[in-house]
N, C-alpha and C positions, 0 to 999 in steps of 0.2 A: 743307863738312862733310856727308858720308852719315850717313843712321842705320841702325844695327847690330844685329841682332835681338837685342836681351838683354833680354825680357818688357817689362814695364813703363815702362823707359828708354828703348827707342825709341820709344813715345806721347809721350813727356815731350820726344823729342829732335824727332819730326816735330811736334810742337804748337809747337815754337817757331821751327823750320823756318818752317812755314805762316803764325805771325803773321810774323815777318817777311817772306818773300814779300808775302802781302799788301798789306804795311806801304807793298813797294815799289811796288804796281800797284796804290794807293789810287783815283788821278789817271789810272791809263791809259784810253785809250779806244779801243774796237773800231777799228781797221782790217783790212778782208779783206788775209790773206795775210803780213801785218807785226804787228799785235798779236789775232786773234779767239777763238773759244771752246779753237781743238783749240790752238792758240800756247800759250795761257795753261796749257790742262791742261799740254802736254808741256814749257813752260817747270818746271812743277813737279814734272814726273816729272824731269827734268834735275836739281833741288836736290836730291830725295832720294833718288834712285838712281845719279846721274851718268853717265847714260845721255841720250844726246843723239836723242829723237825727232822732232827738230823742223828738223833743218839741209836735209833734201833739201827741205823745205814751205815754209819762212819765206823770204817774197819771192819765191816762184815762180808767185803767184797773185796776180793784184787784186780778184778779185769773188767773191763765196763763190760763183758759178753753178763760177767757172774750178775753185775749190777743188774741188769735186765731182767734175767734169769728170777732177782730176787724180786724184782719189783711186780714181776708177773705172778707168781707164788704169793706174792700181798693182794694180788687183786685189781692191779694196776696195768692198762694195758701199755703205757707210756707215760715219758715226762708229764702230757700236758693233762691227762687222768689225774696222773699224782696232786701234779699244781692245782687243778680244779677242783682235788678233793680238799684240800688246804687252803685254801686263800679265794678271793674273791675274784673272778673271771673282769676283765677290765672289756666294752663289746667293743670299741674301738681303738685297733691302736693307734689312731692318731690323740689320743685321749691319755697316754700314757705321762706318768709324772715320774719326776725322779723318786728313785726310791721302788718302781714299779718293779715285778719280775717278768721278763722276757723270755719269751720262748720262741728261738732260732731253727731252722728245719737245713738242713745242709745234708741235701741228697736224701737219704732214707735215715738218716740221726738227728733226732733231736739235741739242741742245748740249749740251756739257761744262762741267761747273763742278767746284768740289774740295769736297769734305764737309768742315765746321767743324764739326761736334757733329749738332745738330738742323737746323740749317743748311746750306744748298748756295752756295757763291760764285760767280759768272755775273757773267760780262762782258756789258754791254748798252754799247750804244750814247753813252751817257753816264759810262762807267766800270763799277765794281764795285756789285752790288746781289746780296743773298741773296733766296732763294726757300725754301722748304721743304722739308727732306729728303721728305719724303715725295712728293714731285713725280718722285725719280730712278725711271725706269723700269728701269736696271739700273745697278752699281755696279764698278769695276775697282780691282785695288788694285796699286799700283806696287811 
């Protein structure tokens, strides 16, 4: 099921989108190339746009060094290149909605997580953990 811009109903339709998503990648855990931060975003640009970002990346990299390696060799200098090539730049993130794509800066690495409210979802290493919206140094909206 996509959601539809019709005001208010499509928040209502991608909120429920995203708990489910979630629901299903409670348990998942990072692997570079097969489950990590950009899999995850673009697994949920796929639910709600049905727009498949994710098939030329998914399993073409083992190590997030390789992932970089490839994303630079695409033309991309970084996540947030990527994301801005794809999706719509959101200018404020105080402006961000659920459903949003976040982008996290932690030291010299970027990651992606998806905006829950006040909340940012990120995949670590041990599965799903939030962080604080106010962490996204910018925000993409699918």
């Amino acid at each position: 099921m996509r959601c539809r811009p019709l005001g208010a109903e499509i928040m209502r339709c991608r909120a429920s989108l995203l708990f489910d998503y979630l629901s299903n990648h409670k348990r998942s855990v990072m692997r570079p190339g097969l489950f990590d931060c950009a899999i995850f975003a673009g697994g949920w640009v796929q639910v709600v746009t049905g727009r498949d970002l994710i098939a030329e990346w998914q399993g073409a990299y083992k190590t997030i060094e390789q992932g970089r390696e490839q994303l630079a060799a695409a033309g991309f200098a970084d996540l947030s290149a990527l994301a801005a090539h794809h999706l719509t730049p959101v200018a404020n993130t105080d402006d961000a909605l659920a459903g949003d794509i976040a982008l996290i800066r932690q030291g010299a690495d970027l990651h992606f997580g998806i905006v829950g409210g006040t909340q940012i979802y990120v995949l670590r290493p041990i599965g799903l953990d939030v962080v604080l919206l106010t962490q996204a140094g910018e925000v993409f909206r699918p």
